[in-house]
C-alpha positions as CSV (number, residue, x, y, z in Angstrom):
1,X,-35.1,10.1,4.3
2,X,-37.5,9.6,1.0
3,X,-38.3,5.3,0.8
4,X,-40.2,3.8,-1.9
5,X,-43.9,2.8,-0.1
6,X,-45.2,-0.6,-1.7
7,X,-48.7,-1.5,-1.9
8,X,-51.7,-4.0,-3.3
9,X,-50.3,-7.0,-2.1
10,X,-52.3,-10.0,-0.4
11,X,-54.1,-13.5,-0.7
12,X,-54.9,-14.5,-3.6
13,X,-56.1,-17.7,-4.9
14,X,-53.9,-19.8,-7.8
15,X,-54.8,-18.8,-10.9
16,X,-55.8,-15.0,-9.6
17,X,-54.3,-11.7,-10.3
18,X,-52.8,-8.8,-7.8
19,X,-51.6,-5.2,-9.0
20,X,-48.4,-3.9,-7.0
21,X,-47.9,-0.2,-7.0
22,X,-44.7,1.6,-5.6
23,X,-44.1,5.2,-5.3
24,X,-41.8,7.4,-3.4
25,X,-42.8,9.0,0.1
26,X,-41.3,11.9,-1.0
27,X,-39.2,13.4,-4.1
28,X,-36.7,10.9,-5.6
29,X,-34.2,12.7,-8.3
30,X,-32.4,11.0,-11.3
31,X,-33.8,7.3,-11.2
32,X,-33.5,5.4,-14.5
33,X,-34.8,2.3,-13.6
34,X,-37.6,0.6,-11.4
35,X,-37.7,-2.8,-10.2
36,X,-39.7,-5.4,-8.5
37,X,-38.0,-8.5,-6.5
38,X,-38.9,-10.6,-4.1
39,X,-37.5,-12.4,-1.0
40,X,-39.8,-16.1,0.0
41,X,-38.9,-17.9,3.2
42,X,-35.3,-19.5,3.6
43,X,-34.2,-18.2,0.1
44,X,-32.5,-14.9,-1.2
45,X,-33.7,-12.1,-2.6
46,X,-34.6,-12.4,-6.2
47,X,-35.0,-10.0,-9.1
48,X,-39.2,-10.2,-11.0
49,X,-38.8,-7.7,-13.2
50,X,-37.2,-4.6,-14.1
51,X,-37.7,-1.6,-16.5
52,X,-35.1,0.9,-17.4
53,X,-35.7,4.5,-19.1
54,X,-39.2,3.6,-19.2
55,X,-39.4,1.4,-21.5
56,X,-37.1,-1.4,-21.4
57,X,-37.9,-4.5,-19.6
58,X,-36.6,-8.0,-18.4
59,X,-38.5,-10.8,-16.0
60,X,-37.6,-13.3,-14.3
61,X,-38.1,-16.7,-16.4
62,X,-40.8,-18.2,-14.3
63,X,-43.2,-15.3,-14.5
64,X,-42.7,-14.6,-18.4
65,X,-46.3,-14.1,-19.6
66,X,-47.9,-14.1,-16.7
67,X,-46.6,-11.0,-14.9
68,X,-46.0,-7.2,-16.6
69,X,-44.0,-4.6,-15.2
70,X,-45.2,-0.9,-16.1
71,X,-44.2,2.8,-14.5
72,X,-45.3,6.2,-14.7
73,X,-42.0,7.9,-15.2
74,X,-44.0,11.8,-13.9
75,X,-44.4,10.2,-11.0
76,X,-41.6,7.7,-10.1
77,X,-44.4,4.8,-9.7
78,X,-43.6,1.5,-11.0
79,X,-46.4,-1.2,-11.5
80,X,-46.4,-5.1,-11.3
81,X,-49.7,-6.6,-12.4
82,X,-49.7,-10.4,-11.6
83,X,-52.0,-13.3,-13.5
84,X,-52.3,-16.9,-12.7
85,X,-50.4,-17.0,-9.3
86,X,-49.1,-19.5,-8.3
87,X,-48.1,-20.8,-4.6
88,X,-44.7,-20.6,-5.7
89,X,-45.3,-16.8,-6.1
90,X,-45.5,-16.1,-2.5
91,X,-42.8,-14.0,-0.8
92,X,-42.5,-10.8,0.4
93,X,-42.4,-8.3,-2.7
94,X,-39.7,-5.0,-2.8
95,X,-39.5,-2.3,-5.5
96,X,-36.3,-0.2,-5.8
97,X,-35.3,2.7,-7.7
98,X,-32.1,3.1,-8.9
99,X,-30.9,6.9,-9.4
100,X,-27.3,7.7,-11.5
101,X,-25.1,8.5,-9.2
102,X,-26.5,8.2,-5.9
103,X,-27.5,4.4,-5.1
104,X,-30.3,2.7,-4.9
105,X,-33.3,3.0,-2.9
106,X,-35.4,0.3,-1.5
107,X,-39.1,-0.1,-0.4
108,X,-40.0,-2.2,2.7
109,X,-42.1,-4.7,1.0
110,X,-45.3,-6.2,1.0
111,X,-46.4,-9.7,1.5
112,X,-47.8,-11.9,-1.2
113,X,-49.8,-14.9,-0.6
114,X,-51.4,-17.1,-2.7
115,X,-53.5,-20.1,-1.0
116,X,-56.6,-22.0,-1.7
């Protein structure tokens, strides 16, 4: 079964910068839209940021300005680059796809940590 593979996560200090990448283990047909969320201990799952057809894009208030959401449509990778973390930015980060007509697809996440 073809999962979404996460990667670039880490320590970082506040006020440093991580680049997320996700891309599919294997071929994923019919996705529209990429998204980043991210789960942090004790609390739900929430969405980052999103882009749809490529080119459309919404964030989560908090990171407004500091993180940007990209993809590579020819390869179903979707991109978060992250500036001026914060502590509050740690959590364990998940991209999905979702495809038109056949759900979504989740990857298994990678852990975000930012620390002095």
């Amino acid at each position: 079964q073809v999962s979404l593979v996460e990667s670039g996560g880490g320590l970082a200090q506040p006020g440093g910068s991580l680049r997320l990448s996700c891309a599919p283990s294997g071929s994923l047909f019919g996705i529209y839209a990429m998204g980043w969320y991210r789960q942090a201990p004790g609390k739900q799952r929430e969405l980052v940021a999103r882009i749809s057809h490529g080119t459309y894009t919404n964030y989560k208030e908090s990171v407004k300005g500091r993180f940007t959401i990209s993809s590579d449509n020819a390869k179903n990778t979707v991109y978060l680059q992250m500036n001026s973390l914060k502590p509050e930015d740690t959590a364990v980060y998940y991209c999905n796809a979702e495809r038109a007509g056949l759900g979504v697809v989740w990857g298994q996440g990678t852990q975000v940590t930012v620390s002095s």
